[in-house]
N, C-alpha and C positions, 0 to 999 in steps of 0.2 A: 272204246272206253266202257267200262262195267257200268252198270247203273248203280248212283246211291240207294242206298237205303235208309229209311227213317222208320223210323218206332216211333207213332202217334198214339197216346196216351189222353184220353179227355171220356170221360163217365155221359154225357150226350150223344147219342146216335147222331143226331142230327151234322153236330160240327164234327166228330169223326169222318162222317160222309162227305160232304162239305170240305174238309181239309184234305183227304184223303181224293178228291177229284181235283184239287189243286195243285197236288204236289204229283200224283199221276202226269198228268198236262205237262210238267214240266219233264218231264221224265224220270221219276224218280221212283223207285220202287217201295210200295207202303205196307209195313204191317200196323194193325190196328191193338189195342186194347181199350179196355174199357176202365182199369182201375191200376194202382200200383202192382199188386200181388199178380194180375192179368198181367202186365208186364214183365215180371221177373223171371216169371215163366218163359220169355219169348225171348230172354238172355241168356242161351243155354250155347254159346259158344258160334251161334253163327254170325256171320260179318254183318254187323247195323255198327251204320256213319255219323248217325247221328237220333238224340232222340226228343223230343218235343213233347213236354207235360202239361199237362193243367195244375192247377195247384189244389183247387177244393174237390174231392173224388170219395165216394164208401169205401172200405173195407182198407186200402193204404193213399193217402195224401202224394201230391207230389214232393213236398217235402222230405217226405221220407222215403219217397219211391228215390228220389238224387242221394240222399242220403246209403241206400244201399248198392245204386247202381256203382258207386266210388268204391263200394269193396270188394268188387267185383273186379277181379287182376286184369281181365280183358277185356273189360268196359269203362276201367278206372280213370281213363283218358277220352275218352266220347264226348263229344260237345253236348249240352243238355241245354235248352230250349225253353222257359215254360211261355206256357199261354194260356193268358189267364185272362179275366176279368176286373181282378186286383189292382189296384193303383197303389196302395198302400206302399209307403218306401220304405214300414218295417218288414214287409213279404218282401223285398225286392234283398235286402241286407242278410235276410235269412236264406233266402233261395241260395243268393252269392254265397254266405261262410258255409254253407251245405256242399256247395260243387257245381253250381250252374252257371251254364256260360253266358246267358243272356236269357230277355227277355221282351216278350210279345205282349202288347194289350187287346184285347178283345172290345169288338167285334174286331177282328185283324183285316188292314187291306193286301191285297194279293202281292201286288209290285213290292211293299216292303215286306211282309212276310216273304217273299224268294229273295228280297236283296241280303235279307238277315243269315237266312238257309246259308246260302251261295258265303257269305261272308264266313261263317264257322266252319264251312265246309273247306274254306282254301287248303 
């Protein structure tokens, strides 16, 4: 079996690193960004399974980072992820009508953040 791949997106080194050894561990293969626009770049046709955002980030929001990865003909289908800190359930309604398939509250616990993964991932 091929390893997944995720596109972790979150403007913190800290939880980038942090997520990025967690989803390692499982086997998963990770590329990192740091911002929206750092991700779009990283969409350039090669196989990512799934992608996992933050929502508050400089230079492009996750918002808008989902917002553009849907116009993207070979990403327009990609499970999207965020992971926030946000509780708010008007961020949670806009994530939704933008194109995200779920969502993670921060600080995230490991067992469900993999059970969430593994779930979009079916």
């Amino acid at each position: 079996m091929h390893k997944k791949t995720i596109l972790f997106v979150d403007d913190s080194k800290s939880i980038r690193e942090l997520v990025k050894l967690n989803l390692q561990q499982e086997g998963f293969e990770v590329l990192l960004a740091e911002d929206g626009t750092d991700a779009l770049e990283m969409l350039d046709g090669r196989k990512i399974h799934l992608v996992i955002t933050d929502l508050h980030m400089p230079k492009m929001n996750g918002l808008d980072l989902i917002s553009e990865i849907r116009k993207i003909n070979s990403y327009a289908y990609i499970p999207i992820l965020v992971l926030t800190t946000e509780t708010q359930t008007e961020f949670k309604l806009q994530a939704k009508q933008k194109g995200a398939t779920g969502w993670i509250t921060k600080p995230f616990d490991h067992d469900k953040l993999m059970r969430t993964i593994k779930k979009v991932l079916r």
